[in-house]
C-alpha positions in Angstrom: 0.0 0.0 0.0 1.7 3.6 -1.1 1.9 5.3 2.2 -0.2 8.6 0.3 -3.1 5.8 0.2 -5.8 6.3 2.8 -6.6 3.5 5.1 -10.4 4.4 5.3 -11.2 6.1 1.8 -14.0 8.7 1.5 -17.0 9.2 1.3 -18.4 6.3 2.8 -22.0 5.4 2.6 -23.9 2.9 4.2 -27.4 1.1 2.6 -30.3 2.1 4.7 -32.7 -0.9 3.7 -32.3 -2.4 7.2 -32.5 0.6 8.9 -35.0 -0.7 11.8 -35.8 3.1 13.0 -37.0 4.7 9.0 -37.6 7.9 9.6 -40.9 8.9 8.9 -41.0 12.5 10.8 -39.0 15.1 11.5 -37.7 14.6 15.1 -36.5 11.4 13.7 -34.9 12.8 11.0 -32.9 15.0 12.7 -29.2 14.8 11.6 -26.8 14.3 15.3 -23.6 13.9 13.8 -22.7 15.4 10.7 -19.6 15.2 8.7 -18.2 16.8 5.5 -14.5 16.4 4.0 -13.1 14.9 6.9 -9.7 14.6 7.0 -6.6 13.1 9.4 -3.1 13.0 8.5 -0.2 11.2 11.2 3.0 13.0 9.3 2.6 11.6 5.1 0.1 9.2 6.2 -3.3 9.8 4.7 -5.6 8.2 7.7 -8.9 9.6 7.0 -9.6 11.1 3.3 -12.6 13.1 2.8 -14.8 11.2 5.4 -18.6 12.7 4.9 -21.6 11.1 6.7 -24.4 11.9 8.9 -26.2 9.5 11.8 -29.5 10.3 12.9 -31.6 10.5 15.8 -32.1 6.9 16.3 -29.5 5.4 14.4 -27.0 2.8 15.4 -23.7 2.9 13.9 -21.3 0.3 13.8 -17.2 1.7 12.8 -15.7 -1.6 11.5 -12.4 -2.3 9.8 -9.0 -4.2 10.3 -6.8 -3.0 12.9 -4.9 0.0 11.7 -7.8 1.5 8.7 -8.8 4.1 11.4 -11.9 3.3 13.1 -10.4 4.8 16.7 -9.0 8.1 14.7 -12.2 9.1 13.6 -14.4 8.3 16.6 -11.0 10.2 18.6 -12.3 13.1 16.3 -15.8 13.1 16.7 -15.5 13.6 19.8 -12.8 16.2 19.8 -10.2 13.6 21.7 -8.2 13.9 18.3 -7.9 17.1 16.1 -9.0 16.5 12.3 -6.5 18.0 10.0 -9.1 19.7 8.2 -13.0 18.8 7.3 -15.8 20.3 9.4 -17.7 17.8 12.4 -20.7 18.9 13.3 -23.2 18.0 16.2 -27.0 19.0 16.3 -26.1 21.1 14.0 -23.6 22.9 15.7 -19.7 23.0 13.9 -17.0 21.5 16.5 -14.5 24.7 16.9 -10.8 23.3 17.6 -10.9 26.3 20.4 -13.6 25.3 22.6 -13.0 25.3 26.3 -12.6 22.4 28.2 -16.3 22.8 29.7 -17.5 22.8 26.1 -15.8 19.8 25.2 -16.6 17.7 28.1 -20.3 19.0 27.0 -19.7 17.3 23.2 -18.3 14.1 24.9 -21.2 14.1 27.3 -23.3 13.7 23.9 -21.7 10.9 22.1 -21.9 7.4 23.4 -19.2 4.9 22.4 -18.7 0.9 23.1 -15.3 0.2 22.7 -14.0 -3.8 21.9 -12.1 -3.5 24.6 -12.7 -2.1 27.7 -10.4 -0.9 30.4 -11.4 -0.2 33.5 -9.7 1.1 36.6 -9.8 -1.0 39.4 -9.1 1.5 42.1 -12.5 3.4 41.1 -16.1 3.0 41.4 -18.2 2.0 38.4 -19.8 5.4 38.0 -16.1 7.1 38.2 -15.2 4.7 35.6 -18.2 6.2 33.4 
């Protein structure tokens, strides 16, 4: 693979024929997580190209891919753990500045829920700390 090839190449769109929750009105229908041109560099390599998709209320994503194509970048950039190197992420409609304080980040993460393969947990805290 020529290191100037993406691992996760853009846009990526998913079929929506088994889409169990069809929106069929507007609160449904609301975009949550929008984004357009995406993009993640680590030094010359091309990690994320161009990345543009939306989930919506009700939605359940599933970020699969081998190990390496860049499933933890981009969920590290939706929720601003990880700076894109350029594209736009938006949430309820609202763009993700790079400058947002630390409150308004921990608001954004407070929004997204991830399931990681893996867990780790600390033993030394509680299970709610560990939330």
């Amino acid at each position: 693979m020529d290191s100037k090839e993406p691992l996760i190449p853009g846009p990526i769109t998913a079929p929506n024929s088994g889409n169990l929750f069809q929106a069929n009105n507007s609160v449904e229908d609301e975009v949550i997580i929008r984004t357009v041109k995406l993009n993640k560099f680590f030094g010359d390599k091309h990690v994320l190209k161009d990345i543009d998709f939306e989930v919506r209320k009700r939605e359940v994503v599933a970020v699969i891919g081998p190990s390496g194509s860049g499933k933890s970048t981009l969920i590290r950039c939706l929720n601003a753990l990880e700076k894109a190197t350029s594209g736009e992420i938006y949430l309820h409609g609202q763009k993700l500045d790079p400058r947002l304080s630390v409150k308004q980040l921990s608001s954004i993460r407070r929004e997204l829920g991830m399931v990681f393969q893996n867990f780790n947990l600390f033993p030394h805290m509680t299970v709610l700390q560990n939330v």
